[in-house]
C-alpha positions in Angstrom: 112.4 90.1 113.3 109.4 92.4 112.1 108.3 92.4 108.4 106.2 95.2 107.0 104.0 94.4 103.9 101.6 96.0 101.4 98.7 93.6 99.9 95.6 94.6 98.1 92.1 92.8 96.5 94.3 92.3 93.5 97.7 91.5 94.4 100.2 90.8 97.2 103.8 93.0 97.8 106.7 92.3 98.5 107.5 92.1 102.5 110.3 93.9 104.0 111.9 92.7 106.6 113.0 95.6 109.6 116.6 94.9 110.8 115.4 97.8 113.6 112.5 99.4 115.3 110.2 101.4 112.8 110.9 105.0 113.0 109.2 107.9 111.5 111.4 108.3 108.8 112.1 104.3 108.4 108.3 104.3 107.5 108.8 107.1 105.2 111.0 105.5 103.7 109.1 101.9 102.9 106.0 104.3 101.8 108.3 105.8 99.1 110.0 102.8 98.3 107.5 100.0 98.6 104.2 101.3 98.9 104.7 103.6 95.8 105.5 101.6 93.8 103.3 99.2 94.2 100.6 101.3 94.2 101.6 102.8 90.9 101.8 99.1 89.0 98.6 97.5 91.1 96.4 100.6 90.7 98.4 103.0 87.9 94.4 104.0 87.3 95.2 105.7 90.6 91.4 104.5 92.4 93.8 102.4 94.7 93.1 103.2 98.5 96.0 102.7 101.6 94.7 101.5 104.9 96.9 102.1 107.7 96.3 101.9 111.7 96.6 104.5 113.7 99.9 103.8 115.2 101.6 106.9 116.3 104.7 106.8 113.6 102.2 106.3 111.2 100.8 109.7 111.4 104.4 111.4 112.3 104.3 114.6 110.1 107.0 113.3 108.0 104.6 109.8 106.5 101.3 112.5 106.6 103.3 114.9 104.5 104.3 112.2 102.0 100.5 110.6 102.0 99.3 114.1 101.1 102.0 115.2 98.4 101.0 111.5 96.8 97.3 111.6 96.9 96.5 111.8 93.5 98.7 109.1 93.5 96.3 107.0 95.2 93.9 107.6 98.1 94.7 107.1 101.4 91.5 106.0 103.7 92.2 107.3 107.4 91.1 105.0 110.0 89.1 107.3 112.5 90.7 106.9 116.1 89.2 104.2 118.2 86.8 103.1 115.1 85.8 99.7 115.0 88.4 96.6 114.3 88.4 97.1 109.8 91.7 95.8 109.5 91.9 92.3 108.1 96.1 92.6 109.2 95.4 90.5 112.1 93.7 87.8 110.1 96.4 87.4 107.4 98.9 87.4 110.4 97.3 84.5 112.2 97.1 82.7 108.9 100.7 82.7 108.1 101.8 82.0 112.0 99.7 79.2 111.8 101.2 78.3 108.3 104.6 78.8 109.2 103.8 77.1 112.3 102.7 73.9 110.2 106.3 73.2 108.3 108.7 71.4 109.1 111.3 71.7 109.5 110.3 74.4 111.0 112.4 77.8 110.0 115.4 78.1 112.1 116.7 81.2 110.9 115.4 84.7 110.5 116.1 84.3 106.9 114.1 80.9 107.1 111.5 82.9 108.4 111.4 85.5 106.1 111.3 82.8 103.1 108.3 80.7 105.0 106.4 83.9 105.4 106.9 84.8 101.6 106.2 81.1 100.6 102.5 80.9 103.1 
């Protein structure tokens, strides 16, 4: 199971769970679904920045498209290839592993999962 999230300095999103591999337009869609909206409660003053890597879907034509028709929306900060590690993602991923790793029982399920991952 992979789950896609959106956090920020003042709040946490929801976290999606992908049934499938991420696709181009799959990540279109969980920007105009879930990152939008968020955005738009978390920082309606519109100063709000997105950080994303620079995995190749990420930058497909269809997301860059939809990051530029929404940037007065909120900013989106591009991560210059092969910059220095900025990304805290791998930090709050270790933290929850070792979080979800830590209960017990431990989650059996990929809906287990999903709820000990929302619950760390």
């Amino acid at each position: 199971m992979t789950v896609w999230d959106v956090r920020s300095w003042r709040d946490i999103g929801p976290l999606i769970r992908l049934e499938t591999t991420l696709t181009g337009d799959r990540y279109l869609s969980i920007l105009s679904d879930h990152l939008y909206s968020f955005m738009s409660i978390v920082h309606s003053d519109g100063l709000g920045q997105f950080l994303q890597d620079n995995a190749t879907l990420y930058a497909s034509r269809v997301a860059t498209k939809w990051l530029q028709e929404h940037s007065s929306d909120f900013r989106h900060f591009h991560w210059p290839p092969k910059s220095p590690e900025m990304n805290i993602i791998e930090d709050i991923r270790d933290a929850l592993l070792h979080a979800v790793e830590k209960r017990s029982p431990p989650p059996r399920t990929p809906i287990d999962l999903l709820t000990a991952l929302q619950d760390s």
